[in-house]
C-alpha positions in Angstrom: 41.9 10.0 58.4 43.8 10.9 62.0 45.0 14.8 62.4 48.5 14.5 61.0 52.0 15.2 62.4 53.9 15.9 59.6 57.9 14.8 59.2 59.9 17.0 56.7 63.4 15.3 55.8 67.1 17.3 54.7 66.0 20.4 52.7 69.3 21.9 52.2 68.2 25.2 50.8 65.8 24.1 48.4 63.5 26.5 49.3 61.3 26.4 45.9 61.3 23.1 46.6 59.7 22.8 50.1 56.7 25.4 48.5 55.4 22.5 46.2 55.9 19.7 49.0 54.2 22.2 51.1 51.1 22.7 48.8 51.1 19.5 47.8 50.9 17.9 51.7 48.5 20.8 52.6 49.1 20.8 56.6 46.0 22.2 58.1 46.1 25.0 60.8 46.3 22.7 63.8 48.3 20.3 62.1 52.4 19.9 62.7 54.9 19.8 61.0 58.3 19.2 62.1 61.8 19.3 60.1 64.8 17.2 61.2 67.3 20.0 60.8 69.5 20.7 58.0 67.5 23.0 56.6 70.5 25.4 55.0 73.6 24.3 52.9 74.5 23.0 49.2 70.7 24.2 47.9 70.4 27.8 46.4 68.0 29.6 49.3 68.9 28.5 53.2 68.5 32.1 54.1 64.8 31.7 52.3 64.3 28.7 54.2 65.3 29.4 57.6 63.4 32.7 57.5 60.2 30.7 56.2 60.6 28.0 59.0 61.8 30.6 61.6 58.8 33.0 61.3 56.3 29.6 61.2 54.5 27.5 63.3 56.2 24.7 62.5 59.1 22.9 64.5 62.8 22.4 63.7 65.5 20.1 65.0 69.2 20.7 65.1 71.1 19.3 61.9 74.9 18.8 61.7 75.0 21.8 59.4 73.2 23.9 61.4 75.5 23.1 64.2 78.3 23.5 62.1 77.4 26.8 61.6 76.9 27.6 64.7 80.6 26.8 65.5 81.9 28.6 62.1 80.4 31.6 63.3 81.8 31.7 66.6 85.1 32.9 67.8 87.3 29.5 67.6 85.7 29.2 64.4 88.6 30.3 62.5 91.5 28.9 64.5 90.1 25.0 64.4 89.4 25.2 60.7 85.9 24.6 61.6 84.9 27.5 59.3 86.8 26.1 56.2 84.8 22.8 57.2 81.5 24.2 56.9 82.7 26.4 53.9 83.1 23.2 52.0 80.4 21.5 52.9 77.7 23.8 51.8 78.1 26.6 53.3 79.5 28.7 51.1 75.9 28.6 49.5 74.2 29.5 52.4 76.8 32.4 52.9 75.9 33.6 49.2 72.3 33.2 50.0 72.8 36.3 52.8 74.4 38.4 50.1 71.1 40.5 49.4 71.0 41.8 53.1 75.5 41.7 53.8 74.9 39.7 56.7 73.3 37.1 58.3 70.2 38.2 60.5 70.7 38.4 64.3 67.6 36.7 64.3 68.6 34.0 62.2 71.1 32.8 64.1 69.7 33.3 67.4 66.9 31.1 66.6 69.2 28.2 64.9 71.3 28.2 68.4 68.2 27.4 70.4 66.8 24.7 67.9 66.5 21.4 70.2 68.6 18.1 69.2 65.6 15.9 70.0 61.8 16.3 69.8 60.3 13.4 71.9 56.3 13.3 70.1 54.9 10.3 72.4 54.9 7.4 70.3 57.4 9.0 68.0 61.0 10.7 68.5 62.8 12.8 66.2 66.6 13.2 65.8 68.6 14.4 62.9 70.9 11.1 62.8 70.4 8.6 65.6 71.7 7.9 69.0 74.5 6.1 69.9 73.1 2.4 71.3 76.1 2.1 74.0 74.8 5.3 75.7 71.6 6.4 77.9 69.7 9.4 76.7 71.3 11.6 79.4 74.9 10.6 78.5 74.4 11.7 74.2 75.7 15.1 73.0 75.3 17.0 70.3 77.8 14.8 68.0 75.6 11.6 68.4 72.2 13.4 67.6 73.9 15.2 64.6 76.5 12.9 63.3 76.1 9.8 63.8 75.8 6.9 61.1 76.2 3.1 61.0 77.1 2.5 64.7 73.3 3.7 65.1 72.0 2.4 62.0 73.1 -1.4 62.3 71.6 -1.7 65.7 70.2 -5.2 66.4 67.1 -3.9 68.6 65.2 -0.6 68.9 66.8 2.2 70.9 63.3 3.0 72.4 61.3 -0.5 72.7 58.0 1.7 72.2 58.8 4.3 70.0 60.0 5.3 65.9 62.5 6.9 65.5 62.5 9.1 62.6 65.9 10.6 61.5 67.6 12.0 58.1 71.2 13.1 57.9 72.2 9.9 55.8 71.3 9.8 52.2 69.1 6.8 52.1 70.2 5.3 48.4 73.8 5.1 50.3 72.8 2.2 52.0 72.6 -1.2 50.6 69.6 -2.2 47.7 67.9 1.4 48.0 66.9 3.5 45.3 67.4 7.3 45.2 63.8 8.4 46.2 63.5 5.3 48.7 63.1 5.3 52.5 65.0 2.6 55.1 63.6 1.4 57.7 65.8 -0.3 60.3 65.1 -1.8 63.8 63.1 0.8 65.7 63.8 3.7 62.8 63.1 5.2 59.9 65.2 7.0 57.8 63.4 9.9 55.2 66.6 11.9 53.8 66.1 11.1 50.2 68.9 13.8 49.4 67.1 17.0 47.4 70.7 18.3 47.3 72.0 15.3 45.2 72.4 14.8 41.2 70.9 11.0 41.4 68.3 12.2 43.7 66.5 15.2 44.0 63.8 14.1 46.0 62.8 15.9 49.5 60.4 13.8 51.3 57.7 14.6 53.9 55.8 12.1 56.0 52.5 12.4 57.6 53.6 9.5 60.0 50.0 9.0 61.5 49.0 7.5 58.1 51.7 6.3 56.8 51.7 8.4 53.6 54.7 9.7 51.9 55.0 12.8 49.9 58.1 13.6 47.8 58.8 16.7 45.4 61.6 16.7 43.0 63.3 19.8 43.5 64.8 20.1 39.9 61.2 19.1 38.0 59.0 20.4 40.7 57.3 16.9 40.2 55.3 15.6 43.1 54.2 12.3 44.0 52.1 10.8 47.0 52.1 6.8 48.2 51.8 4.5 50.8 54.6 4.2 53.3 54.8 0.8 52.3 55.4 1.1 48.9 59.1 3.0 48.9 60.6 1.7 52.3 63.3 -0.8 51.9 64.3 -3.0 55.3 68.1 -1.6 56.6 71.0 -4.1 54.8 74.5 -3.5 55.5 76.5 -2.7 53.0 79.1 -5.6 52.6 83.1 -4.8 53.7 85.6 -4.8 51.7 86.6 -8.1 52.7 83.4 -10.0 52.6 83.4 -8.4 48.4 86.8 -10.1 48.0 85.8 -13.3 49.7 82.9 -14.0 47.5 84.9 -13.0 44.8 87.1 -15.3 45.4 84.7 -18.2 46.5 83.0 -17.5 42.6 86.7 -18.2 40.8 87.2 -20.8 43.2 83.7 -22.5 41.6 84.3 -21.8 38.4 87.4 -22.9 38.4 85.9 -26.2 39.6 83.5 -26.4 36.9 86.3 -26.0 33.9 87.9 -28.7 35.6 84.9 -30.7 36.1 84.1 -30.3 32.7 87.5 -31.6 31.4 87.7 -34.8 33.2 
């Protein structure tokens, strides 16, 4: 089996959680491991999990959260309503998770400002949500590596002709014909955010990408599980508009209408 690189999807402040994945995946010493951000918000312990990740070996990307954050704690935080934003997505939790010191550590937040947007591994390239496909590398910012969703996701050919890209950010049973627990794979990425946050989820999800091997935890049970790649992806489908739902709605009264009067002649 190769040395593994090690891909660690959304954790959200499940810190309990990422333990058992943890022990269960078993990275050795000169093994990596990298997280694709998001590491605080909704869950019970960010501050637990950015101090675990923080005083590790391991490597973190940017995640919207962290980013928004970042700009709730900063002076225009409060006049843009950028700090009620991040209050109500999840922040409020990680805020309560600080409680036992009365403040978040300088040191926290010093590191989650110099977390990078990309990590570029070779054959592999991490980003928290995706790229826009209309733009060179050197022309993305910060809100297409953190925020970015189907104008990435229903791209037509890879990004990078000769690399995967591995990203989270969008709860993969969201898109189209995908299970909670399930991975999607589009063209030229993979998506591993199985939401560990989430009531029809649970699951956090690690990927030794050099062997295709998945590992998930549920955070709720603490049950782990261990498979081939293979066996939970699901190929990227759109999910249909609004329109195309009425139109085939329509097209099946249209035919079944024909068959009553088929039937009566």
């Amino acid at each position: 089996m190769k040395q593994r690189r090690i891909i660690i999807g959304d954790v959200h402040g499940h810190y309990d959680g990422l333990m058992v994945l943890l022990e269960a995946i078993a990275p050795g010493k000169d093994e990596k491991v990298y997280f694709l951000g998001d590491l605080i918000d909704r869950g019970p312990k960010s501050s637990q999990v950015v101090e675990f990740v923080r005083n590790s070996s391991y490597k973190c990307l940017l995640g919207n959260h962290e980013q928004m954050m970042i700009q709730a704690l900063s002076d225009k935080g409060g006049k843009k309503g950028v700090w009620q934003a991040w209050f109500y997505s999840g922040g409020n939790e990680t805020v309560e998770s600080y409680r036992h010191t009365g403040i978040m550590p300088y040191e926290d937040v010093k590191w989650i400002r110099s977390l990078p947007l990309y990590l570029d591994l070779g054959d592999i390239w991490l980003v928290h949500a995706g790229v826009n496909p209309q733009l060179p590398i050197q022309k993305q910012t910060y809100h297409e590596y953190c925020w970015i969703r189907k104008e990435f996701h229903s791209i037509e050919k890879p990004y990078f002709p000769n690399k995967l890209m591995i990203i989270g950010h969008t709860i993969t049973f969201t898109f189209n014909n995908v299970k909670p627990g399930e991975l999607v794979r589009g063209a030229g990425w993979l998506n591993i955010d199985t939401s560990a946050y989430h009531p029809r989820s649970g699951w956090l999800t690690g990927l030794d990408v050099d062997n295709n091997i998945v590992y998930q935890v549920n955070v709720n049970s603490h049950e782990t599980r261990k498979m081939h790649l293979e066996e939970i992806v699901k190929p990227y489908a759109p999910k249909p508009t609004f329109k195309e739902v009425m139109q085939e709605r329509l097209s099946v009264k249209k035919k079944h209408k024909e068959k009553i009067q088929v039937k009566k002649h």
